[in-house]
N, C-alpha and C positions, 0 to 999 in steps of 0.2 A: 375721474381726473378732470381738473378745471385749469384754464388760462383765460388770460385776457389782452386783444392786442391794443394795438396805440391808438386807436379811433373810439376803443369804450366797448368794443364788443365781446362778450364773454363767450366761450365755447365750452360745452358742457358733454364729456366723452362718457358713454355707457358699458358696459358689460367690462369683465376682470379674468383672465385667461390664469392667473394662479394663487385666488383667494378660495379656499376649502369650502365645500358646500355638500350636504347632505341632504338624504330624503330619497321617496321613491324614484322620483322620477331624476335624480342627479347621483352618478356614481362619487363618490370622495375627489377633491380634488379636482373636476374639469374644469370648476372655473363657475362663473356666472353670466348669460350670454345677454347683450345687449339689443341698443335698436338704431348705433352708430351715434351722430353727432347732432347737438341742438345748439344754436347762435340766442344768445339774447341780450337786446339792443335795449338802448337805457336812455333817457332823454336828459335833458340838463341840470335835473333836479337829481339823478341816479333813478329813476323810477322806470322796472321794466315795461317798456310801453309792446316790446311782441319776443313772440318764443317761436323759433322755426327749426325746421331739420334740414340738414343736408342731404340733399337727395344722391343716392349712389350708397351713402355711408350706412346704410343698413345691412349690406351683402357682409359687413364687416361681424364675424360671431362673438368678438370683443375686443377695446381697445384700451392696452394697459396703462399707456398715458396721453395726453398730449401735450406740450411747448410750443409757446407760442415765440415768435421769432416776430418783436416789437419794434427792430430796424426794418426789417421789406413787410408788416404787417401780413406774415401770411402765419399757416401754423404746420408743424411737424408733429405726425401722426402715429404710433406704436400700435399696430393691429396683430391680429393671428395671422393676415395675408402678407405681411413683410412691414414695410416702412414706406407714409404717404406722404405726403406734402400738399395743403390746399390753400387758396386763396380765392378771395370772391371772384378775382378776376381771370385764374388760370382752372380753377376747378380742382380737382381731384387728380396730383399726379404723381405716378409710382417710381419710387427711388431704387436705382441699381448702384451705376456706377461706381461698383466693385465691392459694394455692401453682400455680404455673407447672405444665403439663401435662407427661409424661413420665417418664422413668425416672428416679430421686431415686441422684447417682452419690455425694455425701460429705456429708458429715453432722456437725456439732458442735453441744454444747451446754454452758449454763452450768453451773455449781455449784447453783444453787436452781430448773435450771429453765427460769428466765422468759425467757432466750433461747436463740434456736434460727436454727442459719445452716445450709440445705441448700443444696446445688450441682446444680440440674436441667437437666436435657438442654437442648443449643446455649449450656452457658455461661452460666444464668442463676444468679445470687446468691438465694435469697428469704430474708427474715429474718423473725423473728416474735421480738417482743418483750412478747408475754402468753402464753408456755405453751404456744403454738401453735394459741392460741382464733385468731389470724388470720395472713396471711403478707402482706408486700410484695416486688414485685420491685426489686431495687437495680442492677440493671444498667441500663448505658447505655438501648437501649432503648426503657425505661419512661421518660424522660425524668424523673428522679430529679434534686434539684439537685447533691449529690457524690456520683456514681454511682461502683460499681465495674465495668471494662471486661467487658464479654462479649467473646462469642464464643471461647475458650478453651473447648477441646472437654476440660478436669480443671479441677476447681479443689481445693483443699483445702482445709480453715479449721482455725482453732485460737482458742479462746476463754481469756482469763486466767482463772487460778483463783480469784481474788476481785475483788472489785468495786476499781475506781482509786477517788481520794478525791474527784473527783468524783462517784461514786458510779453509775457505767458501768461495763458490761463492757468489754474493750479485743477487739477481735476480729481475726486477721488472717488474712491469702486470701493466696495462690498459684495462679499459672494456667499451664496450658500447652497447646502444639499437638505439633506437632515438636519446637519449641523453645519455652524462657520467653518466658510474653508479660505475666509483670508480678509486681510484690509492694504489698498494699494493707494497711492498717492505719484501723481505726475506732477512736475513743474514744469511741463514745457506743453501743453496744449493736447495730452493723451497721448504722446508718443512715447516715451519711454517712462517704463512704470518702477517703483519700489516698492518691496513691500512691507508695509510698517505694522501690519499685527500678524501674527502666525495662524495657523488654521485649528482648532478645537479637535484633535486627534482623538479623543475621547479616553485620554490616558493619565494617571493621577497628575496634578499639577500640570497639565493642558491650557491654552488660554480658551477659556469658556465663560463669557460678557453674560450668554445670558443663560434663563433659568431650565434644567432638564429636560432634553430632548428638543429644547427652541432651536429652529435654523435659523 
């Protein structure tokens, strides 16, 4: 996973906690492990003039994505040890405030920022809609009033690039096991969810996008 924040600097994230990988030495499915985060800085011409690593970010055995957050120049981090936060200037720091425990697997965020949808370990949705000063769970669950469904061992999100004229982000999810188990869409910033495709039941005439046996 690659970003770039508003000064020119790319950040280039390593290792993949649920791309399938075989062989002796890797069981099915652990993932592929990395060696954390590399910075590369580019002069006026775009010409990478250094390549460096974040020190610390190697304890990390892989990070699913990262986001760069291009208003406070810092970036937002999806690792196996939960969800980071760094910038040049604060370093390396670790997100709680009320975010769901475990391995932080996807990751999206606004244009200014002020929202943030991570996808944490057993399918949980958390959203934060101040910056990530705090997180709510949205799934089932947390008995949320339009929850979005857990238990989807992926989910993915994807945030519009500008605000709708309600003046919301529009956010939408994907989930899967073996197979889809749904497609959801928000009009107000991840809090309350719909859900606009059904789940691949595996039953004749099921909604099933893609080909046999895909999740």
């Amino acid at each position: 996973s690659m970003c770039q924040t508003a000064d020119g600097t790319i950040y280039v994230a390593t290792g993949h906690g649920v791309e399938g990988t075989t062989g002796s030495q890797n069981a099915y499915d652990t993932g592929a492990n990395g060696y954390g985060i590399y910075t590369l800085t580019r002069d006026g011409n775009q010409v990478t003039t250094a390549v460096n690593h974040i020190s610390g970010t190697e304890t990390y055995s892989y990070i699913n994505e990262i986001v760069c957050d291009t208003i406070n120049n810092h970036i937002w981090i999806a690792t196996n040890q939960g969800l980071r936060r760094y910038s040049a200037a604060n370093g390396i720091e670790n997100i709680s405030n009320g975010l769901s425990a475990g391995a932080c697997n996807s990751l999206a965020i606004s244009k200014d920022g002020s929202v943030i949808v991570a996808g944490m370990s057993s399918g949980k949705t958390n959203v934060s809609t101040d910056g990530g000063a705090t997180f709510l769970d949205m799934t089932q669950s947390a008995n949320t009033p339009n929850p979005i469904n857990g238990g989807a061992s992926r989910m993915e999100y994807a945030i519009s690039h500008e605000r709708a004229t309600n003046g919301n982000y529009y956010v939408y999810a994907v989930g899967g096991n073996q197979y889809l188990t749904g497609v959801w869409m928000s009009q107000d910033n991840g809090v309350n969810w719909t859900q606009t495709a059904p789940a691949n039941n595996q039953q004749p005439g099921s909604f099933a996008p893609f080909t046999t046996g895909g999740g």
